[in-house]
C-alpha positions as protocol buffer text, in pm:
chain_id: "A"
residue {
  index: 1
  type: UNK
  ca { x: 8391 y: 11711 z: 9162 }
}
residue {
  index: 2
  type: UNK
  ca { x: 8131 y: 11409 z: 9058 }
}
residue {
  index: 3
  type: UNK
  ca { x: 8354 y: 11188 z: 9150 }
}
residue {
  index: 4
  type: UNK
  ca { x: 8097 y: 10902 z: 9297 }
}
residue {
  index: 5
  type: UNK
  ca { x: 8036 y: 10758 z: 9012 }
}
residue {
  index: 6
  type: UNK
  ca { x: 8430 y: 10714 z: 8975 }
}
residue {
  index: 7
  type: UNK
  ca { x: 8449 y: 10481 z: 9281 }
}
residue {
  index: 8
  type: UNK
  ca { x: 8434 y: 10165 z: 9186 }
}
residue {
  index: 9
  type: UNK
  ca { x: 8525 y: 9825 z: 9385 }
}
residue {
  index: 10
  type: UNK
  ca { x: 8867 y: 9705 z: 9228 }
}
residue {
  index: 11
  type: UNK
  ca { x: 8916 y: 9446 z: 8971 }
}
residue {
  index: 12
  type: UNK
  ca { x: 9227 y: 9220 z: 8899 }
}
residue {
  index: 13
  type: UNK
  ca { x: 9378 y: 9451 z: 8648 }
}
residue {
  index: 14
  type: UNK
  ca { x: 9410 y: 9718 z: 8938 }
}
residue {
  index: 15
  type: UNK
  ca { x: 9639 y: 9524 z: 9139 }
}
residue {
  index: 16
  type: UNK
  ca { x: 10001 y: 9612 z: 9006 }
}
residue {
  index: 17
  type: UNK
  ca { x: 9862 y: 10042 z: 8979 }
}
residue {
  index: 18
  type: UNK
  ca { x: 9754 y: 9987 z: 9320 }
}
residue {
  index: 19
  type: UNK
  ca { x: 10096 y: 9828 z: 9462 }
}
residue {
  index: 20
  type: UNK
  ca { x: 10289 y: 10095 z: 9245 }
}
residue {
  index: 21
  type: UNK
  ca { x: 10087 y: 10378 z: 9445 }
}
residue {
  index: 22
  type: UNK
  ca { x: 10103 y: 10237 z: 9796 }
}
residue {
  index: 23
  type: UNK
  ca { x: 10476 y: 10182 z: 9670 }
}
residue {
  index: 24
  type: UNK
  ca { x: 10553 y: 10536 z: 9624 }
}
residue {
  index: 25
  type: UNK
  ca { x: 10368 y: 10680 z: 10016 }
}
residue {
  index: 26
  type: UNK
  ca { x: 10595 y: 10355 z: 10174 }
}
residue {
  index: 27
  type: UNK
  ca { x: 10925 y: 10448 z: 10008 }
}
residue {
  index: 28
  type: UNK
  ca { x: 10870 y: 10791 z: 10187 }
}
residue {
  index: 29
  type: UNK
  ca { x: 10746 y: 10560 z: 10517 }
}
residue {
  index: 30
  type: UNK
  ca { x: 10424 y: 10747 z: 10493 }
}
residue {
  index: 31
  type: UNK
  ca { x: 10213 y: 10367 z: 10499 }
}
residue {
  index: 32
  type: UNK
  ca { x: 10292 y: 10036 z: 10504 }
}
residue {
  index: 33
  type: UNK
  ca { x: 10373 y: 9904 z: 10189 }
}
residue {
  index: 34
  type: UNK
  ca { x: 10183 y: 9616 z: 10068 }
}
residue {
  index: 35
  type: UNK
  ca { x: 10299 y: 9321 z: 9885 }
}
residue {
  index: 36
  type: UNK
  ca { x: 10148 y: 9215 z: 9524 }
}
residue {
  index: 37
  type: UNK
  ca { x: 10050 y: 8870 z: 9725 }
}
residue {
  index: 38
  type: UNK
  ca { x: 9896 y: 9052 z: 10001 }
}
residue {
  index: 39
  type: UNK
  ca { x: 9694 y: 9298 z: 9774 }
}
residue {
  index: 40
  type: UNK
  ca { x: 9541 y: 8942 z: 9528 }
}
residue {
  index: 41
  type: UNK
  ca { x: 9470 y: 8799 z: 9891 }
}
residue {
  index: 42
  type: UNK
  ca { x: 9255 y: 9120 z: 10001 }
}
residue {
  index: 43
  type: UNK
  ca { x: 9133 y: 9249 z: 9670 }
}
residue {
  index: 44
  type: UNK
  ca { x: 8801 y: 9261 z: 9793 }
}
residue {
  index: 45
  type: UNK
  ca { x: 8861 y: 9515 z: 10076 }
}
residue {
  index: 46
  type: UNK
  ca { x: 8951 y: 9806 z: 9832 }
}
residue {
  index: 47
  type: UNK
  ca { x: 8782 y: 10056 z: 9600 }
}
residue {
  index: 48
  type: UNK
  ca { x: 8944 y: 10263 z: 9340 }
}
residue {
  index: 49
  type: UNK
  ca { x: 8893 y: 10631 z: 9196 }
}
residue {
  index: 50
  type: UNK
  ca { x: 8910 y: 10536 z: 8828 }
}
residue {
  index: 51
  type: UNK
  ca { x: 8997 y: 10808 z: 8595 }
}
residue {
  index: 52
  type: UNK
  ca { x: 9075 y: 10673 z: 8312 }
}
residue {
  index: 53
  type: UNK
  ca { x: 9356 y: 10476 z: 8552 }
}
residue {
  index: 54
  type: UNK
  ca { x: 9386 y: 10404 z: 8909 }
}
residue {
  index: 55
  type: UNK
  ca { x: 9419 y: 10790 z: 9049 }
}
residue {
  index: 56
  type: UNK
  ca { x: 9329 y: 10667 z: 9410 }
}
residue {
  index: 57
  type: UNK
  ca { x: 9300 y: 10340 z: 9631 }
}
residue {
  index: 58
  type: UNK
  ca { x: 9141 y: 10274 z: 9997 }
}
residue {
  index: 59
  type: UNK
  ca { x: 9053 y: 9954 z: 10163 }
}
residue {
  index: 60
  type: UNK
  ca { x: 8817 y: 9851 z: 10445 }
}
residue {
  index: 61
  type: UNK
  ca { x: 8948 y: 9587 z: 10621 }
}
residue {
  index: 62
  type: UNK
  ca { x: 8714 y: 9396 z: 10819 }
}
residue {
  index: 63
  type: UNK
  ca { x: 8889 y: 9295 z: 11151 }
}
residue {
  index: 64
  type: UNK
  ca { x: 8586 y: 9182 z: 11408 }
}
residue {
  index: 65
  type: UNK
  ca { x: 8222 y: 9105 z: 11483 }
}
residue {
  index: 66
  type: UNK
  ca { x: 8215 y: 9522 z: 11541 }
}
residue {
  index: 67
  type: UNK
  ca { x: 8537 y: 9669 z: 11384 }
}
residue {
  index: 68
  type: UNK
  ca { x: 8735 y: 9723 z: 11064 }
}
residue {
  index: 69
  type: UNK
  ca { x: 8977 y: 9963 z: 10935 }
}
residue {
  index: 70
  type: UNK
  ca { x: 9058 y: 10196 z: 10690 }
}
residue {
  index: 71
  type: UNK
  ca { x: 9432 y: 10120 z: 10476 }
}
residue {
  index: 72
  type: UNK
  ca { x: 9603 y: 10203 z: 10212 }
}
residue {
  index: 73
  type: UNK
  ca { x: 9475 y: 10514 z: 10176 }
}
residue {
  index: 74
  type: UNK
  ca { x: 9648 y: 10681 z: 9855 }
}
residue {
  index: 75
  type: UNK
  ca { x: 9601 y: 10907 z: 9584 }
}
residue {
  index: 76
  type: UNK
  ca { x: 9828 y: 10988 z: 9369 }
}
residue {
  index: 77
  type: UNK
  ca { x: 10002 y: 11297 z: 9390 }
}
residue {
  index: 78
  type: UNK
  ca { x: 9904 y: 11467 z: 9075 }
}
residue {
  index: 79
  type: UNK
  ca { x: 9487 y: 11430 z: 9173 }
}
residue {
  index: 80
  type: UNK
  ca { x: 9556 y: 11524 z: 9631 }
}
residue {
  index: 81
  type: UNK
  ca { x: 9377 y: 11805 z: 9720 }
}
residue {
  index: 82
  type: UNK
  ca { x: 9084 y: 11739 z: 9505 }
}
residue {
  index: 83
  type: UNK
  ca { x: 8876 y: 11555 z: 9744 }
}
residue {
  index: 84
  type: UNK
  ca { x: 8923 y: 11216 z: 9581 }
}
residue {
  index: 85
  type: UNK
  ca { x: 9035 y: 11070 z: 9933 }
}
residue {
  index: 86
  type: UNK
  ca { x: 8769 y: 11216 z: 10143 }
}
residue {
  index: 87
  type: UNK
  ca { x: 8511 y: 11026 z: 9871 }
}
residue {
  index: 88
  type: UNK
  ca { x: 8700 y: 10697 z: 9946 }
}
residue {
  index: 89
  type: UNK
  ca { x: 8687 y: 10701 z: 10291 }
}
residue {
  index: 90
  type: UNK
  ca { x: 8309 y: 10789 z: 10271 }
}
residue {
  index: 91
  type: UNK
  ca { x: 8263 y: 10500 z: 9977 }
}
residue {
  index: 92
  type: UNK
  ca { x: 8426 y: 10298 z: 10249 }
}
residue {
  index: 93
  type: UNK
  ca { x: 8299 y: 10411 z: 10546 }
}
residue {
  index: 94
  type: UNK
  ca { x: 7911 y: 10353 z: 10323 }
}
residue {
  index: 95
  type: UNK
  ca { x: 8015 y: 9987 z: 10271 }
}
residue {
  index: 96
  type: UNK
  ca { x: 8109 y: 9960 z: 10727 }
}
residue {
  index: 97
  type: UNK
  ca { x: 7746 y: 10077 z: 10795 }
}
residue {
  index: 98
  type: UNK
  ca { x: 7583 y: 9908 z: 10500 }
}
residue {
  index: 99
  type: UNK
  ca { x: 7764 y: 9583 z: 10667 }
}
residue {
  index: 100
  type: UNK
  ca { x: 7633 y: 9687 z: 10992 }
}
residue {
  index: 101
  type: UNK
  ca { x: 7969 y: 9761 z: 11112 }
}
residue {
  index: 102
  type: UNK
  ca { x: 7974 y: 10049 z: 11385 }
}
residue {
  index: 103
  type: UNK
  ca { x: 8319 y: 10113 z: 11482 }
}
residue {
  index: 104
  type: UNK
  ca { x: 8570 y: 10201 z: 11180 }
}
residue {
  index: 105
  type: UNK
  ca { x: 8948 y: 10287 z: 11264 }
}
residue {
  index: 106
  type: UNK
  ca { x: 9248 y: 10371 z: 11098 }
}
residue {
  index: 107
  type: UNK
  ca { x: 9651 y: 10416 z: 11198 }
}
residue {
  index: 108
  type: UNK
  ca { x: 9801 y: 10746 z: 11018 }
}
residue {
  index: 109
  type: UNK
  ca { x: 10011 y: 11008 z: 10993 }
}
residue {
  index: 110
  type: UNK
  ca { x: 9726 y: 11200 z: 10818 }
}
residue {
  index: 111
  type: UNK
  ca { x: 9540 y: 11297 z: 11154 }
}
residue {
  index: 112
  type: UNK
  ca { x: 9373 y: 11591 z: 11050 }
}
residue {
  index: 113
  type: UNK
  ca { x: 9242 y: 11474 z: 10731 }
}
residue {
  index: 114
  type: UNK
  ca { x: 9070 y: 11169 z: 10906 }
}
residue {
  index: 115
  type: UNK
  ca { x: 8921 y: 11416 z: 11180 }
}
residue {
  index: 116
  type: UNK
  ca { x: 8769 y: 11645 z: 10936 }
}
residue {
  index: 117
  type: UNK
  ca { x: 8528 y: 11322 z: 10851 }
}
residue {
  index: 118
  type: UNK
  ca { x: 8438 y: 11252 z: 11170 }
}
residue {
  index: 119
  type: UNK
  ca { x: 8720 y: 11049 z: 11308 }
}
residue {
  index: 120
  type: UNK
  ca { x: 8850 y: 11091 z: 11653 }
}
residue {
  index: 121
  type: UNK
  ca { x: 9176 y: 11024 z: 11841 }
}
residue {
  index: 122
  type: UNK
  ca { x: 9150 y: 10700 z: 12020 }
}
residue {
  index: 123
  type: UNK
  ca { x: 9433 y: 10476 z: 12229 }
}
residue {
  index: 124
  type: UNK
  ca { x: 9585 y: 10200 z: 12085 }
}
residue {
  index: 125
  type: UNK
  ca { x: 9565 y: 10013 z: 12366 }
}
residue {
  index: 126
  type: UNK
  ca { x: 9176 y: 10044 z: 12345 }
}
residue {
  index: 127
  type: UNK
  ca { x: 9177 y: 9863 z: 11996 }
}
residue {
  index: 128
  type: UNK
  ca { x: 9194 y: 9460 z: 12018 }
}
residue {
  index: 129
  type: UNK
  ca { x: 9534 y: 9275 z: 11981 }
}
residue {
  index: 130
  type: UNK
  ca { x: 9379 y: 9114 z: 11628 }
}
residue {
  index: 131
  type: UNK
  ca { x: 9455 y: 9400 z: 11440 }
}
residue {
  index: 132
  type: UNK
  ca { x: 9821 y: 9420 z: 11575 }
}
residue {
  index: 133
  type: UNK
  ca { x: 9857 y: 9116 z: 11350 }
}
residue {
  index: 134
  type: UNK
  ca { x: 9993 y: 9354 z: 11050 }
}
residue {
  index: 135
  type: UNK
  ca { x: 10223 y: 9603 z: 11267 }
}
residue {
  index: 136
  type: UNK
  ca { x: 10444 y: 9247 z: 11344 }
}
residue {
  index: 137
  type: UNK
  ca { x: 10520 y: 9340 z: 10988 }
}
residue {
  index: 138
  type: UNK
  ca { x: 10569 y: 9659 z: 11000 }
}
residue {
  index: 139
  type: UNK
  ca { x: 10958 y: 9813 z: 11051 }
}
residue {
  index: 140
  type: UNK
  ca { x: 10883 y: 10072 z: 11320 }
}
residue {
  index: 141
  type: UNK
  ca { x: 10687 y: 9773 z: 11551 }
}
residue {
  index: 142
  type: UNK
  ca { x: 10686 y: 9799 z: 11860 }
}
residue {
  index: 143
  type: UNK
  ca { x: 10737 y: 10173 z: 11850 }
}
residue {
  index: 144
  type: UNK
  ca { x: 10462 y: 10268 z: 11632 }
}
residue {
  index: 145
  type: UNK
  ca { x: 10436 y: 10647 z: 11563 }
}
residue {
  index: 146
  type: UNK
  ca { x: 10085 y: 10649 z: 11377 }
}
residue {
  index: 147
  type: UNK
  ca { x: 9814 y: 10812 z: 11536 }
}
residue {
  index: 148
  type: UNK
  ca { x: 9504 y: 10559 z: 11630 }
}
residue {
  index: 149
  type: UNK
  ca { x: 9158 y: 10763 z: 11534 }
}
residue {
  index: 150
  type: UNK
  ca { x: 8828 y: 10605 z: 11518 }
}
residue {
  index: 151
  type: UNK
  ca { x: 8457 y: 10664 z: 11308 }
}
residue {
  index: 152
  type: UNK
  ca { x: 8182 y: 10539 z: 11507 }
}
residue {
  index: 153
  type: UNK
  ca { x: 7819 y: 10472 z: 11306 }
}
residue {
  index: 154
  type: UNK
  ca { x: 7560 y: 10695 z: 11514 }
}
């Protein structure tokens, strides 16, 4: 699948598809939903798989001098298993080293898809308090069952 030339940073018109698809992985608790407010306020951290429509969002959320995080990972159901996530996360994970930005992380239940592009498992407790900012929103905080896994720019 060409699907490079698909990913494309969003635009205001992609904010209500986007909050409709995180919408649908929260309502199954599978990521933390996002509000409309929240998703105008960090428009700039996410790119889209257009298709004719939004069939995919990711953001990279820059969190320190060092460190930011992939979120909101989501495709939608019809278009998973195509490989339109994996060319996200590498759109994303283009735009951390193009920033200069060494360290990339991300909280999921999706382990194995995020190892299979070069993330590994790393503890919470090694990531800085900052980014705990969020998970105060979050329902299962304090007792966070995501796994912590970590891309680092060699």
């Amino acid at each position: 699948m060409n699907g490079a030339a698909k990913i494309r940073p969003a635009r205001m018109g992609d904010v209500k598809p986007i909050h409709s698809l995180l919408q649908q992985f929260a309502n199954k608790g599978l990521l933390l939903g996002r509000s409309i407010s929240s998703l105008y306020d960090s428009l700039r951290d996410f790119v889209v798989y257009d298709d004719g429509g939004v069939q995919g969002a990711c953001a990279l959320h820059i969190c320190w001098e060092n460190l930011a995080e992939i979120r909101s990972l989501a495709v939608v159901p019809e278009s998973q298993g195509l490989g339109l996530g994996r060319e996200l996360v590498n759109s994303c994970l283009d735009e951390a080293k193009s920033l200069e930005i060494g360290r990339v992380f991300t909280l999921t239940y999706q382990g194995g898809f995020f190892r299979k592009l070069g993330f590994a498992p790393i503890e919470k407790s090694e990531l800085p308090h900052k980014i705990w900012s969020d998970c105060i929103q979050c329902p299962k905080f304090p007792d966070c069952d995501e796994e912590a896994l970590i891309w680092t720019n060699d």
